[in-house]
C-alpha positions in Angstrom: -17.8 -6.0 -13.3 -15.5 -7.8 -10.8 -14.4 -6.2 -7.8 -10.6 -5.3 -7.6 -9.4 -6.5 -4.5 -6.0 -5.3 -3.2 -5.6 -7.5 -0.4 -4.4 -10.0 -3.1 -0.8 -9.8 -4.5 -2.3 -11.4 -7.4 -5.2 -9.4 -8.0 -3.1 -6.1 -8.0 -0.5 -7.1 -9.9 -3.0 -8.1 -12.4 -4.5 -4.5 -12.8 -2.4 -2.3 -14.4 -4.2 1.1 -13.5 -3.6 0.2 -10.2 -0.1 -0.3 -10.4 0.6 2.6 -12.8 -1.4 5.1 -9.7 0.5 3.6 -6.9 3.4 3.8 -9.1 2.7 7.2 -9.7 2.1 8.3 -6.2 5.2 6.8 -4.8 7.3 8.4 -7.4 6.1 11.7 -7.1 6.0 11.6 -3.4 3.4 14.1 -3.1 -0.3 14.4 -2.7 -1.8 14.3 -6.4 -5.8 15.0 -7.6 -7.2 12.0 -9.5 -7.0 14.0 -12.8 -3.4 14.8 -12.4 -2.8 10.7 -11.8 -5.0 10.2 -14.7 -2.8 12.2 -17.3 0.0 11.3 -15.8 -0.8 7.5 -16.6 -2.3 8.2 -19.7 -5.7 7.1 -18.5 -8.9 8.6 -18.3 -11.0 10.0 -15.1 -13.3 7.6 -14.5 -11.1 4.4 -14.5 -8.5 6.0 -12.0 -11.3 7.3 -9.9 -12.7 3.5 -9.4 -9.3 2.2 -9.2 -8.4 5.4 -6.3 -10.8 3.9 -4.3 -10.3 0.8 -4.4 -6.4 1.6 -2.9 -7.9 3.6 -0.5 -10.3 0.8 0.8 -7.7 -1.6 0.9 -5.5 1.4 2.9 -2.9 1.9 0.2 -3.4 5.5 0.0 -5.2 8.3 1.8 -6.7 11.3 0.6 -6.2 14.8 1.8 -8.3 17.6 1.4 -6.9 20.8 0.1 -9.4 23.5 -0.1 -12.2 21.8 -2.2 -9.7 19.6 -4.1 -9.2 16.1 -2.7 -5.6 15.2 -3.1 -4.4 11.7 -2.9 -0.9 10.4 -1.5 0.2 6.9 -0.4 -0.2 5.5 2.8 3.7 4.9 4.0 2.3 3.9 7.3 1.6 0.3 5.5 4.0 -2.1 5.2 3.3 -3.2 1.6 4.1 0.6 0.3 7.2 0.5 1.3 8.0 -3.0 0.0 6.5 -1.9 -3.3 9.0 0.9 -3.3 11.5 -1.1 -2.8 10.8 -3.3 -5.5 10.3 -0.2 -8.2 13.5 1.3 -6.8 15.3 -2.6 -7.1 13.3 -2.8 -11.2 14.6 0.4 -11.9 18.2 0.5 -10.6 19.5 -3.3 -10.7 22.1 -3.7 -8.5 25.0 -5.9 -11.0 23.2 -5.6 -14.2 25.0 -5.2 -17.3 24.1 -4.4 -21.5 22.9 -7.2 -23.3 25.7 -8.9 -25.4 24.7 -8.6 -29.2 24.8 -11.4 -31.2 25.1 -11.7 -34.8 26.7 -9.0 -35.6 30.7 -9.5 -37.8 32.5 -7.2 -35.5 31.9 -10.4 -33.1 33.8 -12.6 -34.8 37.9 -12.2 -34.7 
């Protein structure tokens, strides 16, 4: 099994569990347990576990303990969390974008 490695745009990008979690994190902007991310995602324990420490190695999140629960929350004090925000925010609310003009249809044609 290859090791992800988040210090890589390309190897992030690349794995989609570890998109969906930070995803997930930064949407919910609040410290989460693995099995919340996990059903969340629609993935299962084990794979978000691996894929939870891997973003914490690479210091994309942090975990917190709450009572004998360990929560998990993004790390804003890095740079690239806050430009991966951006980006969801600019994906999910284009700035200019219109509806797709549909072609083919006989109410096109005068």
């Amino acid at each position: 099994m290859k090791k992800f490695e988040a210090t890589t745009v390309d190897a992030f990008l690349n794995s989609k569990v570890a998109v969906a979690v930070l995803r997930t994190l930064i949407q919910r902007d609040m410290p989460l347990p693995i099995s919340r991310i996990a059903k969340e995602i629609r993935s299962n324990y084990v794979t978000v576990r691996k894929h939870v420490r891997y973003l914490e190695e690479a210091n994309l999140i942090n975990s917190v303990d709450y009572g004998k629960r360990k929560l998990y929350r993004t790390n804003m004090a890095n740079e690239r969390i806050s430009v991966f925000k951006n980006f969801i925010e600019a994906w999910n609310n284009p700035k200019g974008w219109r509806k797709p003009i549909e072609r083919g249809t006989s109410s096109d044609i005068p």
